[in-house]
C-alpha positions as CSV (number, residue, x, y, z in Angstrom):
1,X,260.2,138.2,134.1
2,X,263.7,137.5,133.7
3,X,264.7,140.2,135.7
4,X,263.6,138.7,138.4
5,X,265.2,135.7,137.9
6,X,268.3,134.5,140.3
7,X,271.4,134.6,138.7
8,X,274.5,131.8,140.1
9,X,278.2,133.7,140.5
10,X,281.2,132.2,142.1
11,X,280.0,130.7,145.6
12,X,276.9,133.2,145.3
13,X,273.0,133.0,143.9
14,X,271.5,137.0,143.4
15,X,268.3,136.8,144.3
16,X,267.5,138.8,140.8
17,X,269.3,140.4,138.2
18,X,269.0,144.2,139.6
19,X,272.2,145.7,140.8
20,X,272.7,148.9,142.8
21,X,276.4,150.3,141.3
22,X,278.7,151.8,143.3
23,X,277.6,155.5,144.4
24,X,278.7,157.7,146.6
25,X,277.0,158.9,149.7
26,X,279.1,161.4,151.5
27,X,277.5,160.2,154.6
28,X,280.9,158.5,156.3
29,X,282.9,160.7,158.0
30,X,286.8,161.9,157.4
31,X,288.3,158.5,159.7
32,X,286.6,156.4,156.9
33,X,284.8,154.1,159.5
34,X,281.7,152.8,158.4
35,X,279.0,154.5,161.0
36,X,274.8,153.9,161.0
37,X,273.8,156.2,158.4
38,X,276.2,154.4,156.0
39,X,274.3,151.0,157.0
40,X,270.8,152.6,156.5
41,X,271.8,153.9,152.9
42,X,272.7,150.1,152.4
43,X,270.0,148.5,154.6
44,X,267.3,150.6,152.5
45,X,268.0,149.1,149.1
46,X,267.9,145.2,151.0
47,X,264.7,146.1,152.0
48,X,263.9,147.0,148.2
49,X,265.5,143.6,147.6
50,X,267.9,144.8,144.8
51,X,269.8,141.8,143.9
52,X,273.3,143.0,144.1
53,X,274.1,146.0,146.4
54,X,277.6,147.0,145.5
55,X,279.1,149.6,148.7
56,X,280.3,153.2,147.4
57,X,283.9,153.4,146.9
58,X,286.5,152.1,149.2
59,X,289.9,152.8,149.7
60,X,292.9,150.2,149.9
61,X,295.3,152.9,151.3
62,X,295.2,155.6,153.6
63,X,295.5,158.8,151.4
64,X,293.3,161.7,152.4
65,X,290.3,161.9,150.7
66,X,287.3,163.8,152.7
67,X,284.8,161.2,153.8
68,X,285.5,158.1,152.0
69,X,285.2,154.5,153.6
70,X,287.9,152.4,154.0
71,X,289.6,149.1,153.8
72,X,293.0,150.0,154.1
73,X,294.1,148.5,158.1
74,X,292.1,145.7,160.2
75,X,290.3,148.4,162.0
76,X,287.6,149.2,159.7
77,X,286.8,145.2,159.5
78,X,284.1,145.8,162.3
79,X,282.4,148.6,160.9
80,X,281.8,146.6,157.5
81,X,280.7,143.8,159.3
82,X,278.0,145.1,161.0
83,X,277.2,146.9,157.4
84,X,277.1,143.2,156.1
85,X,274.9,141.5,159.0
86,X,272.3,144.4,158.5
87,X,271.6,144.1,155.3
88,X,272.0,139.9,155.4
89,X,269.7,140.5,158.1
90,X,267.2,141.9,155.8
91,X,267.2,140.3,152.8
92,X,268.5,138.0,150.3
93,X,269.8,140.9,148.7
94,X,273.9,139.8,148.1
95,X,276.5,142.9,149.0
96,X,280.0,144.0,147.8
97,X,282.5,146.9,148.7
98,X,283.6,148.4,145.2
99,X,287.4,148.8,146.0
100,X,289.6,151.5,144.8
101,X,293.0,153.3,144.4
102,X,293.2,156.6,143.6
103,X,295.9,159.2,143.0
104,X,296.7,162.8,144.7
105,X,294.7,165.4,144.0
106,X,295.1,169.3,144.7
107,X,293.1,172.3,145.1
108,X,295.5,173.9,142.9
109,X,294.3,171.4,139.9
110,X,297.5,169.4,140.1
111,X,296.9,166.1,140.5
112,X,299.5,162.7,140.2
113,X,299.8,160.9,136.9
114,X,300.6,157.1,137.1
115,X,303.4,157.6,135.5
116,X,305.2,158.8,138.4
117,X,304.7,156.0,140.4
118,X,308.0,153.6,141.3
119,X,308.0,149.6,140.8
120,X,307.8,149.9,144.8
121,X,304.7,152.2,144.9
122,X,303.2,149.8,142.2
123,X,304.6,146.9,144.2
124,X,302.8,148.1,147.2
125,X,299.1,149.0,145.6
126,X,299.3,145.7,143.6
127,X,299.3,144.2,147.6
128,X,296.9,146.8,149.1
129,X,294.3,145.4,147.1
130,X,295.3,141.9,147.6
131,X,294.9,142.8,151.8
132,X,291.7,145.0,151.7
133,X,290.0,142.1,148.9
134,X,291.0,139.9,152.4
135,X,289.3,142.2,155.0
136,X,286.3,142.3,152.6
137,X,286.0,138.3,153.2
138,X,287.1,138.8,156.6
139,X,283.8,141.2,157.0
140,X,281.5,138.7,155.8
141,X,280.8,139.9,152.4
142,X,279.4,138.6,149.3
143,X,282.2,139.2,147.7
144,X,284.4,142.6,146.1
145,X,284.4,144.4,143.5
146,X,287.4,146.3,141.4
147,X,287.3,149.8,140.8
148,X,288.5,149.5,137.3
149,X,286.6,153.1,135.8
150,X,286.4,156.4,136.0
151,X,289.4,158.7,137.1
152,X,291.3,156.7,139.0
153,X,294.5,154.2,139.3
154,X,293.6,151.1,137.7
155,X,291.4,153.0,135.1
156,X,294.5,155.1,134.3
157,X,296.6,151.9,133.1
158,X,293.7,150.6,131.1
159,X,293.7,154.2,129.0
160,X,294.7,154.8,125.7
161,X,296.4,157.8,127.5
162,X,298.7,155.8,129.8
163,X,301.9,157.5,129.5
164,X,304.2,154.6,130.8
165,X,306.7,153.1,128.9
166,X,307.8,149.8,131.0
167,X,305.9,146.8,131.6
168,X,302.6,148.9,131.7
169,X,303.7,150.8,128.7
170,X,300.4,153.1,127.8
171,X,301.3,152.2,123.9
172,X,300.6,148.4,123.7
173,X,296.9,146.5,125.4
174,X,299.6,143.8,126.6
175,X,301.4,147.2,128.8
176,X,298.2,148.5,129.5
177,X,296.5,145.3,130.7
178,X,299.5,144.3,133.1
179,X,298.7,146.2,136.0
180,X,294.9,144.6,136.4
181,X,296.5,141.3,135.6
182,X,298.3,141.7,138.7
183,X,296.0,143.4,140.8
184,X,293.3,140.4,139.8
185,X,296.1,137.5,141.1
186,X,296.9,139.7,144.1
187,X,293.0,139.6,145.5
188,X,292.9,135.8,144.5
189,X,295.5,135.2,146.6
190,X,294.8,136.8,149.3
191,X,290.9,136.2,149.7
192,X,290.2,133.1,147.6
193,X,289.4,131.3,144.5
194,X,286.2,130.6,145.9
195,X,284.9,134.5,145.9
196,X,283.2,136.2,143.8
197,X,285.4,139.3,142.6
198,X,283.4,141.4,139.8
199,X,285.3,144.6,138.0
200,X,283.7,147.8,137.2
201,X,285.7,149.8,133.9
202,X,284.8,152.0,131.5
203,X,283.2,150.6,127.6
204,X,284.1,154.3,126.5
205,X,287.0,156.7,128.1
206,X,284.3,159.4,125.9
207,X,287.7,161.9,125.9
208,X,290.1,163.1,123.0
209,X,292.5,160.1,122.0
210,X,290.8,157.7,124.8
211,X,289.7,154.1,124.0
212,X,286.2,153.2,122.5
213,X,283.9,149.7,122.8
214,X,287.0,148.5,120.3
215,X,289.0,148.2,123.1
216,X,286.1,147.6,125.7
217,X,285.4,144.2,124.3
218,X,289.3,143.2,124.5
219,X,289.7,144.6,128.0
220,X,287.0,142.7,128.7
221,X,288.1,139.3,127.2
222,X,291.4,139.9,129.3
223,X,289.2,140.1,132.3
224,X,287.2,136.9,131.1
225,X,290.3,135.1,130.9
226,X,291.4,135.9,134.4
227,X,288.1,134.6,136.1
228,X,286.4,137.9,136.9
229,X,283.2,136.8,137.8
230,X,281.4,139.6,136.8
231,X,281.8,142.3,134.7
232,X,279.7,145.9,135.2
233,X,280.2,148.7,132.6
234,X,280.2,152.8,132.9
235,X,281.1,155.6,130.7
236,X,283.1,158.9,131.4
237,X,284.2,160.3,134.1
238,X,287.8,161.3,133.7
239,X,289.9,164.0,134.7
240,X,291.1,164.7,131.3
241,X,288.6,166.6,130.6
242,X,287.5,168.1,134.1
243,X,286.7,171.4,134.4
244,X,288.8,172.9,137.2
245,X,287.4,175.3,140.2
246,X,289.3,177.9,141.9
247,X,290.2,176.3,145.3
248,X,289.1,173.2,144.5
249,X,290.7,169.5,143.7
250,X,289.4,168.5,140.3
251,X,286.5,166.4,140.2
252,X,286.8,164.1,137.7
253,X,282.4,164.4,136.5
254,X,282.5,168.4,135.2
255,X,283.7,167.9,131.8
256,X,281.9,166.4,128.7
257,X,282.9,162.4,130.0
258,X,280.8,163.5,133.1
259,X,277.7,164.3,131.6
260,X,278.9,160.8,129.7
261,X,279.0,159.1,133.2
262,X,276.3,160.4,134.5
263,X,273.8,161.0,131.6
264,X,271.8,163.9,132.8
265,X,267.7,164.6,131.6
266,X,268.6,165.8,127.8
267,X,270.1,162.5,127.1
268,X,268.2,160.0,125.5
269,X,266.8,156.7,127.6
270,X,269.4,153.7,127.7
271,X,272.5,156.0,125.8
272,X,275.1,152.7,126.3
273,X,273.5,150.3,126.7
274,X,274.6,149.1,123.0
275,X,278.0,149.1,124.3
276,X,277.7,147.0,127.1
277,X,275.9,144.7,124.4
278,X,279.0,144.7,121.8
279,X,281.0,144.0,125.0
280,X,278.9,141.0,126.1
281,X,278.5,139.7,122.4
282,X,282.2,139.7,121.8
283,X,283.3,137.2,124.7
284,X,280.1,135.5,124.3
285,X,281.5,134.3,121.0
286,X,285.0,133.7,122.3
287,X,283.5,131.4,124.5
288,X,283.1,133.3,127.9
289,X,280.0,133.6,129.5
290,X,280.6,136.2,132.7
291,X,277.7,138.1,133.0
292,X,277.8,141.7,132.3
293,X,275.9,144.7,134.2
294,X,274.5,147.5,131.7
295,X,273.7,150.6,132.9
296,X,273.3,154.3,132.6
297,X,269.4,155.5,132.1
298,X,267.8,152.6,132.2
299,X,264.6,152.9,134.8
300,X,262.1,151.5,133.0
301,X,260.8,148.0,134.0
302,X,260.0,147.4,130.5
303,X,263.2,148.6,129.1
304,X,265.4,146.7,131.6
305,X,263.6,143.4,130.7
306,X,263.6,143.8,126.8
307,X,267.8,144.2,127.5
308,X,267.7,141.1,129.1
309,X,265.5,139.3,126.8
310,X,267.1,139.9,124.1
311,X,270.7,138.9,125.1
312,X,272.2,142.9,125.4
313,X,273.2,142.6,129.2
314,X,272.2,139.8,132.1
315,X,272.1,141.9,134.9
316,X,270.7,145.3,134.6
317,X,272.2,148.5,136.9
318,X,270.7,151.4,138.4
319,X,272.4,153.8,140.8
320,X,270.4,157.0,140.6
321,X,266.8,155.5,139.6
322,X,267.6,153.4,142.9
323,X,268.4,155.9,145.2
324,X,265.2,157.8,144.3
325,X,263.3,154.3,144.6
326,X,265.3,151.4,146.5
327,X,261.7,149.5,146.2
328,X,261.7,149.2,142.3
329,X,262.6,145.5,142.7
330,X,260.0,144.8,145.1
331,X,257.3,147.2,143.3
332,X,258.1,145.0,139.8
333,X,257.5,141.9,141.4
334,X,254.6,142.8,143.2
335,X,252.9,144.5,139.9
336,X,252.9,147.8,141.1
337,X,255.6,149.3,138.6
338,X,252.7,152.4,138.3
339,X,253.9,153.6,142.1
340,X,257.6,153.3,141.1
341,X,259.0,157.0,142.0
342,X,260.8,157.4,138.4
343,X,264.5,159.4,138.8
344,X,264.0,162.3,136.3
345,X,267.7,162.0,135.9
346,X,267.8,166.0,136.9
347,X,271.3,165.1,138.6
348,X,271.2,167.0,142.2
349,X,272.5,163.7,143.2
350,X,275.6,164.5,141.6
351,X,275.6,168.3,142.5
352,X,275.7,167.5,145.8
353,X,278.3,165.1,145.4
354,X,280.6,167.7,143.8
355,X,280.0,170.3,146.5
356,X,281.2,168.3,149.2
357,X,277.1,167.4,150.6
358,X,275.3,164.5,151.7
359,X,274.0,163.1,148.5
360,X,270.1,162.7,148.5
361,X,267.8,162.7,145.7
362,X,265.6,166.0,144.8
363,X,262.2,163.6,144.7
364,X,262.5,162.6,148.5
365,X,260.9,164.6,151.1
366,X,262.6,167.8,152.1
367,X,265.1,167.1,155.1
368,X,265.5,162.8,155.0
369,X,268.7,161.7,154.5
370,X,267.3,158.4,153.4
371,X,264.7,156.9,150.9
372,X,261.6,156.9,152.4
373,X,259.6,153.5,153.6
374,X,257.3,152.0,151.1
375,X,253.6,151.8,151.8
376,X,250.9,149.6,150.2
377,X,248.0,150.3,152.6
378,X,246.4,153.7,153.2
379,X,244.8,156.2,151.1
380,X,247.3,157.8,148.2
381,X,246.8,161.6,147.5
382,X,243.6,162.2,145.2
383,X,242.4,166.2,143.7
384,X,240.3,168.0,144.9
385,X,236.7,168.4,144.3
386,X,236.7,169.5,140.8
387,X,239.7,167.9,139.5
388,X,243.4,169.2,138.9
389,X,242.1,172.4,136.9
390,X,244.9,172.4,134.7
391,X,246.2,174.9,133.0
392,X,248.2,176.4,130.0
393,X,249.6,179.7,128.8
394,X,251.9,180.0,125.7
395,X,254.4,183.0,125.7
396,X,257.3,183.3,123.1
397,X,258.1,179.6,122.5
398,X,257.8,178.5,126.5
399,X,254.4,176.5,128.2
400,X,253.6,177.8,131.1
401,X,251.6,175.1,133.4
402,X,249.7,175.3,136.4
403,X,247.3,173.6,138.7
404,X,245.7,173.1,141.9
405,X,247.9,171.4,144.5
406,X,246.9,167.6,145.7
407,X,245.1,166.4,148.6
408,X,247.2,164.1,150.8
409,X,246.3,161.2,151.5
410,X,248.1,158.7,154.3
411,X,251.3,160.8,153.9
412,X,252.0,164.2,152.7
413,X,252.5,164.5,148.9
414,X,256.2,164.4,147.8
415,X,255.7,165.6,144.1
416,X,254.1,166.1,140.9
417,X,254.8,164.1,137.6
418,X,254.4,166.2,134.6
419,X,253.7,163.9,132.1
420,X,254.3,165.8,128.0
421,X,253.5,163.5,124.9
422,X,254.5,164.8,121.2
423,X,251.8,164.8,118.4
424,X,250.1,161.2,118.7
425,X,253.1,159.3,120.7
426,X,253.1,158.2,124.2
427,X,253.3,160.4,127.4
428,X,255.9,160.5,129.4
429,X,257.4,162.1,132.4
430,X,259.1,165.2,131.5
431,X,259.8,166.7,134.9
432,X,259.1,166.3,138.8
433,X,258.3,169.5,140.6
434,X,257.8,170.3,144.1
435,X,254.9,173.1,143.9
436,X,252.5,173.5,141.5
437,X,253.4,174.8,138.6
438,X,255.9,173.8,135.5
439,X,257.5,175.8,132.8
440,X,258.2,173.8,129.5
441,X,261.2,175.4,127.1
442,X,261.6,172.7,124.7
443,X,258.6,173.0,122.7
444,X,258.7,173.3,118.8
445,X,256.7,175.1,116.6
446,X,254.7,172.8,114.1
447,X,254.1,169.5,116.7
448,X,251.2,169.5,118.7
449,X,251.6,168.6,122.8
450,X,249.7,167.0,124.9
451,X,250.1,167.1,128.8
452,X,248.6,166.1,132.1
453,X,250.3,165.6,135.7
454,X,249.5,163.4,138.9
455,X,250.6,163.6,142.4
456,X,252.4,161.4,143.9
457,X,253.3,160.8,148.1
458,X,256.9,159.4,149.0
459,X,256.1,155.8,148.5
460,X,254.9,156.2,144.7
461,X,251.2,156.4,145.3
462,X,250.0,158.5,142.7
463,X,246.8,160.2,142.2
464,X,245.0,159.4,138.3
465,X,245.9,161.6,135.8
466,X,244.6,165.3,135.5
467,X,242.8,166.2,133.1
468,X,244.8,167.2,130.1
469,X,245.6,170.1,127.7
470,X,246.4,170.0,124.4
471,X,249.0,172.9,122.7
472,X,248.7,173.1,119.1
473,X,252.3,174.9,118.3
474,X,252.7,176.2,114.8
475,X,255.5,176.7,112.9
476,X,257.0,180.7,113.5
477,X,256.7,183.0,111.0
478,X,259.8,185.1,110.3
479,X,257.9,188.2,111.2
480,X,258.6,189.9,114.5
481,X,254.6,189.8,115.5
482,X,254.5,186.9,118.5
483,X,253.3,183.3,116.9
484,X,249.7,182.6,117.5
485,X,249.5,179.6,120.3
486,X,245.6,177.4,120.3
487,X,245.2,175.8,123.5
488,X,242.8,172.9,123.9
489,X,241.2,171.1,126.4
490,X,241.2,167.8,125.7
């Protein structure tokens, strides 16, 4: 599989062409030191033996921002070293701090615009990067990433909403470019030609009057031409559009470029992973050949490898499916992609994230703080004598499911898959509960459903299907008598 094939960057060789994108954790505390949890979170997904593990968020200044790891002074070069010698410890898994300037925020809903930053304060985050890129290679790793997306300062001069009108005037790609042209020499100078340094920005702003792929595939030629070595691509994710709480700074993933960012359960499988395509097309035919990370959705083996086969992305990234499963890499290549624990892209991650918690993921065992260990020996869950039993009501366009709960096998069961296929297509997994019981609302009269559910323990280890039950759903009558439901059991 070509996904599992190493890939060369500058002074580097991935082990495979899976990446773990920045996320945050929330698990560092207000210093910004890097402390154990941190290096478990990171450890984990080297024991998964994801080929690129890039670190959550970093900051190259000192500006208070609740528990956020930092670069920013010599004394947080320890902490990230002994992040770095874990996980080299590990595996050949390759790791890099994503590194980032942000702007003030207030509870109020104010927050700083870059255009009231001086030639000094531009001055001196052009350098702050240049120093913490240094500390990075100082720390031992692999090399560093740019936080080029989202919200944040170098994604603000890349906008079609930059409101400057000097050197990084917001009107021309020239003004807009300027400030990442510097930042990239900056980092060069100060850690090395001889590093890999990768850049994470946005293919679509996805708010009013913000840039499209048009101006992703330029941006990215720009960063081509400057020797990135890598380029990874997101969505979204902007305050421009934020949706403001009383009390609270503005977090920049509540408005409509959030649910762009972080494509949530209604979405479709693989919603941009055209764009990252268009991007990699474009400077393939100007003669560049940096590779470029697509991502968003994409947790299917056999999705990820047909992107790579057929030329839309070479390296393929998943933050939340790898945070519910750090061992997808490792399950691939051993063949056992059937005990991969899928993300259900439900977004608790994120929830959390936004209320100031430890982020987790919803399909982990109740309490852990970390993925759990993988297992390929011991007995799985199975059902009981007799089968699942399961079962299906219809009431006013909703399927009620229900069945009887899982015998565990060598660890407790974690979950339930519910697995929903439409008329004569193929099943999939519709949901992930916790007890045993599901309620479907997006059912429409006139297709016929099909659905069956397995068990599953923390590892992935999954019981056979149930046996299944087929809803044929008719088309409602405009009458106010209830529609008449025929349940099968297939």
């Amino acid at each position: 599989m070509k996904i599992l094939e190493p890939l060369a960057l500058n002074g580097i060789t991935l082990p495979n062409r899976i990446a773990v994108p920045a996320m945050v954790t929330r698990l560092s505390g207000e210093d910004g030191f890097v402390n154990q949890p941190i290096i478990d979170r990171y450890v984990r997904y080297a024991q998964g033996n994801v080929g690129l593990i890039v670190v959550e968020a970093t900051a190259v200044h000192s500006n208070k921002s609740g528990p956020l790891l930092r670069l920013s002074d010599d004394e947080f070069i320890p902490g990230h070293r002994e992040l770095v010698n874990q996980v080299h410890a590990t595996s050949d898994s390759k790791v890099v701090p994503q590194i980032i300037h942000f702007l003030k925020v207030a509870r109020s809903g104010w927050r700083q615009t870059i255009d009231s930053l001086s030639p000094e304060d531009i001055e001196r985050i052009i350098d702050q990067f240049g120093q913490a890129a240094a500390r990075a290679r100082q720390a031992g790793y692999d090399g560093v990433e740019l936080h080029s997306a989202h919200a944040y300062t170098l994604s603000s001069f890349l906008s079609r909403r930059n409101p400057r009108r000097d050197e990084y005037d917001g009107r021309t790609l020239e003004g807009r470019l300027a400030m990442f042209g510097r930042v990239m020499a900056s980092v060069r100078k100060h850690a090395g030609s001889d590093w890999t340094v990768g850049v994470r920005f946005l293919a679509e702003e996805a708010i009013k009057e913000g840039y499209t792929v048009e101006d992703a595939k330029l941006i990215a030629l720009r960063m081509a031409q400057l020797g990135v070595d890598y380029i990874s691509l997101s969505v979204g994710g902007k305050f421009e559009d934020a949706v403001h709480r009383e009390g609270q700074p503005l977090y920049p993933y509540t408005g409509y470029s959030g649910d762009r960012c972080m494509p949530g359960d209604w979405y479709p499988p693989l919603p941009h992973a055209h764009l990252a395509a268009s991007v990699k097309q474009y400077i393939n035919a100007k003669g560049y050949t940096v590779p470029v990370i697509s991502a968003g959705k994409i947790s299917d083996p056999d999705d990820a490898e047909r992107l790579l086969q057929t030329g839309q992305a070479d390296m393929i990234g998943m933050a939340r499916q790898l945070l519910a499963d750090p061992d997808w890499p490792k399950k691939v290549a051993q063949g056992r992609a059937d005990q991969i624990v899928r993300c259900i892209y439900c977004n608790v991650c994120k929830q959390l994230d936004e209320n100031f918690k430890e982020v987790t993921c919803f399909l982990w065992p109740k309490g852990v703080n970390q993925a759990p260990p993988d297992a390929t020996d011991g007995l799985g869950p199975r059902w009981p004598e007799g089968g699942a039993g399961l079962t299906a009501t219809v009431e006013r366009g909703i399927v009620k499911l229900s069945w009887k709960k899982a015998e565990a096998g060598a660890s407790p069961i974690a979950g339930y898959n519910v697995y929903r296929a439409e008329d004569d297509s193929a099943a999939r997994v519709t949901e992930a509960v916790k007890s045993a019981k599901h309620t479907d609302k997006m059912v429409l009269g006139g297709l016929r459903y099909t659905y069956y559910v397995r068990a599953h323990d923390a590892a992935g280890r999954a019981t056979p299907p149930s046996d299944a039950v087929r809803i044929d759903f008719p088309v409602p009558i405009a009458e106010p008598a209830s529609p008449h439901s025929e349940v099968h059991h297939a």
